[in-house]
Structure formats: structure tokens, C-alpha cells
C-alpha positions, -999 to +999 in steps of 0.1 A: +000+000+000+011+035-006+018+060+020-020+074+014-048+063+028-026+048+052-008+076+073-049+098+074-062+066+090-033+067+115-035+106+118-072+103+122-064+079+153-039+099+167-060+133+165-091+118+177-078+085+195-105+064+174-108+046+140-127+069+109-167+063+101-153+063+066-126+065+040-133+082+009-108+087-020-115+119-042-094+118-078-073+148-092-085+154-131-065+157-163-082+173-194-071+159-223-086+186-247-116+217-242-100+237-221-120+269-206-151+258-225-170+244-194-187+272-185-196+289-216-215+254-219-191+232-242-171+200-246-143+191-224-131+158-220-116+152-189-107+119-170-103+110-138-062+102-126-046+080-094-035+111-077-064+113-051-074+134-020-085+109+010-105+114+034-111+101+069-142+112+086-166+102+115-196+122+129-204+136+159-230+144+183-227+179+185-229+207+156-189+212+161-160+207+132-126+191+143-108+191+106-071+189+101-048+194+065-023+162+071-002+174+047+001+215+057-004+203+095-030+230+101-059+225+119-095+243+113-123+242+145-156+255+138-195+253+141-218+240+113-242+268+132-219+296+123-205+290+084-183+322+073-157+328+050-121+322+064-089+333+055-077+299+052-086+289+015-083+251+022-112+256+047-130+274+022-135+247+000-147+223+029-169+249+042-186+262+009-196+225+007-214+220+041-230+259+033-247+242-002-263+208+018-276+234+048-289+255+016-304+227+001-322+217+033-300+194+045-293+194+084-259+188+087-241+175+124-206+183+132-178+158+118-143+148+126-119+147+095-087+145+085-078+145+049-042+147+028-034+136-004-008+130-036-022+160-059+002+187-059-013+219-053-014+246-083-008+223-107-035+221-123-047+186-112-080+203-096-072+195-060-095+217-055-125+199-068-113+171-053-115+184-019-152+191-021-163+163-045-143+139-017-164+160+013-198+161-008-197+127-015-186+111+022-214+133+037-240+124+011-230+084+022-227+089+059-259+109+061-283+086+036-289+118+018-294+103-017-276+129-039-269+118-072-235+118-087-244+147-111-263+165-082-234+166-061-212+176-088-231+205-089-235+210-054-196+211-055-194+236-082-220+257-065-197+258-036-163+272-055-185+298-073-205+311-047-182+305-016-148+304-025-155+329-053-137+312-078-160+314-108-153+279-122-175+252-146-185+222-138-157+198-154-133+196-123-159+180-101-181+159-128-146+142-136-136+138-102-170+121-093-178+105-122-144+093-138-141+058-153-110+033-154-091+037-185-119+057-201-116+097-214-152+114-208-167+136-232-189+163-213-219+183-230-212+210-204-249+221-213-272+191-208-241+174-189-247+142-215-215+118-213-199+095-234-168+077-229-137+066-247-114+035-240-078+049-239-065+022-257-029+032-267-001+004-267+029+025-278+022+057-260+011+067-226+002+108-215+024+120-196+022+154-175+057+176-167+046+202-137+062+233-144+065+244-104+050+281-110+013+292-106+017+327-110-006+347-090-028+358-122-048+323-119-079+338-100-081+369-117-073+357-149-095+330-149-124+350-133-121+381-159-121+359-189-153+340-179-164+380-179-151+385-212-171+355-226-206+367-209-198+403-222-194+387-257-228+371-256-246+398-246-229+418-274-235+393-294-271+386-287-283+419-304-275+403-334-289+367-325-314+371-296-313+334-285-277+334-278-273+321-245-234+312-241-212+312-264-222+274-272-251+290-294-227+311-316-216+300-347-183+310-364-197+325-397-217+347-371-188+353-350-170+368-384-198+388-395-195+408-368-160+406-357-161+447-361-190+451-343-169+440-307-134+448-295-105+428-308-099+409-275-134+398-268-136+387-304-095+366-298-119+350-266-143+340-286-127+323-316-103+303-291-136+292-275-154+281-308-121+268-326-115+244-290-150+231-289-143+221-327-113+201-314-132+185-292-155+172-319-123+163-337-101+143-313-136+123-304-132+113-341-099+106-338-100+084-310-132+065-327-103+059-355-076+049-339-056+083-350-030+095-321-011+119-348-044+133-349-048+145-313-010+152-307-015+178-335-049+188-317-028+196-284-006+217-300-035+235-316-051+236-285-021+254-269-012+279-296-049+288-285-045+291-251-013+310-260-023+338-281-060+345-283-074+335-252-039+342-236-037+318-206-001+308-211+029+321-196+065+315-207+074+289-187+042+270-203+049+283-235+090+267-229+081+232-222+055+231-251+084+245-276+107+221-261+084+190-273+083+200-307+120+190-319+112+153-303+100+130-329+086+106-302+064+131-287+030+135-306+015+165-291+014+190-262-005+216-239-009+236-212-038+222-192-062+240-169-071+274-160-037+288-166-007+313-153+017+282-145+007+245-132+011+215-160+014+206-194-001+174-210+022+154-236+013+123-259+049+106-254+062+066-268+061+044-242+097+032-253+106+067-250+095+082-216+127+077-199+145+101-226+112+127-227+121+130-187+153+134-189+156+158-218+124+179-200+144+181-170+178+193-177+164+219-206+140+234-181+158+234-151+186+250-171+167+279-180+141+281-154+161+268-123+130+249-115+135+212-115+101+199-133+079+168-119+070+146-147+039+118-142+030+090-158-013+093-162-025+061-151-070+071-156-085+060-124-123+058-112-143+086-097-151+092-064-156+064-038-154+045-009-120+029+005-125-006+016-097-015+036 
């Protein structure tokens, strides 16, 4: 067994000198393409990975909250009579969730929890979503509250938006709860309709290379373009009055009317119609067996990012470059809301051990940040931990 869920159980123990209700493992996400599309009501198509959040959790008698972050060693006591913001953004997350179930009529005791896990933090990985997917779904099991998968994916992205304040979709924590072994999902991030795709590739395995910044942009980048994309469809709805997200524009009306909105909103918008395309377009490509395909749809995908809806940052922008002189490496992206965190890369299996070690030395060399590089093995969603 790996260090995790083993040293929360014992650190459960040890802060509370019993054994956990419950052990519930929460998933990290990758994205393989559709990046920033979620909530102007796209196609993403994210999976599920091994990197997890667990939990260990037990009730209690009383309204009070005992909760400590294994991994930062901090420690969080509170009142599920009194739920306000804190300055603490880890308790955020947990607290934003318990805020929705009370909101949705749900009467909700105080707990005991300790949680820690293997996703590293601004990378991308959505740790966050895993941290109140994981907390969502543990109290929806110990309480008999019958939420649905989907309903507490929501619940969860209700909680970021409207608590935390970070104005997220809904892909983060619909892959996190709903993830399949093996499997890529493809999200309708309107009628949240799924399909999935076997990941079926012999010779070549995704890896990610984690670039060690998240510059401090990510919130208020992220935040001001979801801004950018509702002020282009009210712009854009004088012209088309049943445009409801950016999902209901076309790109022949997008043209027509490129001088009719300012050049940036217009760069936002053709990045968001041109992804949702490659969406479409790697789902054929998988259905066809055709990996040259995607590899050339990631590198679409980041020029993208790059330059019109201009997410990147050079030390993204470096370790894409650095890809494109190696023959065994098919294609790759920046992945996530942006400013820093990971980059995803179709790499030979034969071949990893020289894609590591040529990422490493070239990007420590210029950077002086020594890179993490992960294998991707796709996991399931959310669940129980039978031990």
C-alpha cells in the first residue's frame, strides 16, 4: 500500500484516538482537450487520474467541526451553526460545501476529519474539486442523503463559485465524481450528457511535466475571462437574440460581426469556438484509432491558449516548444485554468525515460525549477476505501 490512505487513517487515530466512520478517495482530473469551455457550456473531455485526495471522517453528536490538513499540518475548528468565510482557503472549499447541503435543506451534524493527499497543489490537477467532491460525497454516504452523482457535482461547483469565489465550470468535479478506469469522458457542459472513450494506446502513454510556477494571475485571470465571454454574448445577442453562451454562436456569425466588438473579446471567442471544434475532432480521432491526430490537436489547442485566449505564460509556452523537436512526442498543452501548473504530452512508451530526462535538464537550465513529470494512469471517480 502507498503512503495514502494509510498515514490519514493513522492521523485520524492519533487526533481523535479512534478509528474513521469512513474512508473516501477523491481523484485529481486531467483534461485531455476543451480547455475553458466548461462554462460557456461546451465539450471538455476530462478523465479522472490515481493522484487522489482521502479522506477520513466520523460524525459527531454535537454541531462542532474538528478538521485537520495532514499534509500543511494545520488545523481548522468550527460550528456548522456559524459557516463564514475564512482566511484559510483550504477551509473554504470544505466549508462552501457543508453551506450548499444546509442550503439545500439538509441538516448537517458536526464531523471529525482528516484529509491529505498526492495532488500537488497549483498544478493544475483540480485538488480543489477534489477536496469538495471527496467532502460532498462522504457526507451524502454517511448521512443517507441520496444525492446523485451529477447533483453533487453540482453541489460542489456551486460551492467554488459562490463561496470560495472562484468562478469555475462544472468539469473539475463531474470528472472527479464520475471518472471511469481507463476511459476519457466527453462532457456536453450544457445538458451534462457523457460519453466515454477507452484509452487504448499500446505504444504511448500521457504524460504530464509540472512546471512548479502558478503565477498569482490564476484567480483573476480566470475570473475576468469567464467576464469577457458573458460580455461577448450579450454583445453578441443583439444580433442573434437566442444566444445564451457562447455554445449558441456560430463562427460565420462570429466573423460577421468581428467589427461590431473589440479585438480581445472577439481573440476570446474564436479560441472558445475553434476548442469546442477540437473537441469534436479528437472524439473522431480516437473513434479511429488516429493519435497523430490529437498530438497535432494539443498543439493547436495550446497555440490557443497562447495567443488569443492568452492563458499561457512562458514557462508553459518553454516546455510546449521544447516538445516539438522530439519525434517521439506527438503532441502537447498547457492544461487547466492557466498562469503556470502542468502541461499534458502524448509521449512513446519506449521513450519516456529520454522525454524525462531531456524535459528536465532543458527546463531546469533555464528556469532553475526542477520539473515533476507523471505517468497518467486514468482511475475511477469518487468512492469508498474498503480497507
Amino acid at each position: 500500500m502507498s503512503a495514502y490512505p494509510s498515514n490519514i487513517i493513522q492521523a485520524f487515530k492519533a487526533h481523535f484516538g479512534e478509528e474513521p466512520k469512513m474512508i473516501v478517495r477523491a481523484p485529481g482530473r486531467i483534461n485531455l482537450i476543451g480547455e475553458h469551455t466548461d462554462y460557456n457550456q461546451g465539450f471538455v473531455m476530462p478523465a479522472a487520474i490515481q493522484q487522489s485526495m482521502w479522506f477520513a471522517i466520523s460524525l459527531r453528536t454535537d454541531l462542532n467541526f474538528d478538521w485537520h490538513a495532514h499534509d500543511l499540518q494545520q488545523d481548522f475548528m468550527g460550528s456548522a451553526s456559524d459557516i463564514r468565510k475564512q482566511d484559510n482557503q483550504w477551509i473554504n472549499y470544505l466549508l462552501g460545501v457543508v453551506d450548499q447541503l444546509q442550503k439545500a435543506g439538509h441538516v448537517i451534524p458536526g464531523f471529525n476529519l482528516v484529509f491529505g493527499g498526492d495532488i500537488p497543489t497549483g498544478s493544475g490537477l483540480s485538488s480543489s474539486a477534489a477536496l469538495e467532491s471527496g467532502l460532498a460525497f462522504a457526507l451524502n454516504a454517511l448521512l443517507d442523503l441520496e444525492i446523485s452523482r451529477p447533483e453533487l457535482a453540482l453541489l460542489a461547483q456551486r460551492a467554488e463559485n459562490e463561496f470560495v469565489g472562484m468562478n469555475c465550470g462544472i468539469m473539475d468535479m463531474y470528472a472527479s465524481l464520475m471518472g471511469k478506469e481507463e476511459q476519457i469522458m466527453r462532457l456536453d457542459c450544457r445538458s451534462m450528457e457523457r460519453k466515454f472513450y477507452p484509452l487504448d494506446w499500446p505504444d504511448h502513454t500521457l504524460m504530464l511535466v509540472n512546471s512548479g510556477v502558478k503565477h498569482k494571475l490564476i484567480e483573476s485571470g480566470y475570473n475576468n475571462r469567464r467576464d469577457q465571454c458573458e460580455t461577448a454574448v450579450k454583445m453578441l445577442r443583439q444580433f442573434q437574440p437566442d444566444i445564451k453562451s457562447l455554445r449558441n454562436v456560430s463562427l460565420e456569425l462570429l466573423l460577421a460581426h468581428r467589427s461590431d466588438i473589440p479585438p480581445t473579446i472577439f481573440k476570446r471567442c474564436y479560441f472558445i469556438l475553434s476548442e469546442n471544434a477540437r473537441v469534436h475532432k479528437t472524439c473522431e480521432a480516437l473513434e479511429k484509432d488516429e493519435i497523430n491526430t490529437i498530438g497535432d490537436l494539443l498543439y493547436q489547442s495550446h497555440e490557443g491558449l497562447q495567443n488569443e485566449y492568452e492563458v499561457s505564460c512562458p514557462e508553459m509556452d518553454f516546455l510546449v516548444d521544447l516538445t516539438r523537436s522530439l519525434p517521439y512526442v506527438l503532441g502537447s498543452r498547457m492544461m487547466g485554468g492557466g498562469f503556470g501548473g502542468c502541461t499534458i504530452n502524448i509521449v512513446e512508451r519506449s521513450r519516456m525515460g529520454d522525454f524525462i530526462k531531456y524535459i528536465k535538464e532543458n527546463y531546469s537550465a533555464n528556469w532553475k525549477i526542477d520539473p515533476t513529470c507523471i505517468e497518467v494512469k486514468i482511475g475511477n471517480g469518487t468512492e469508498i476505501v474498503e480497507l
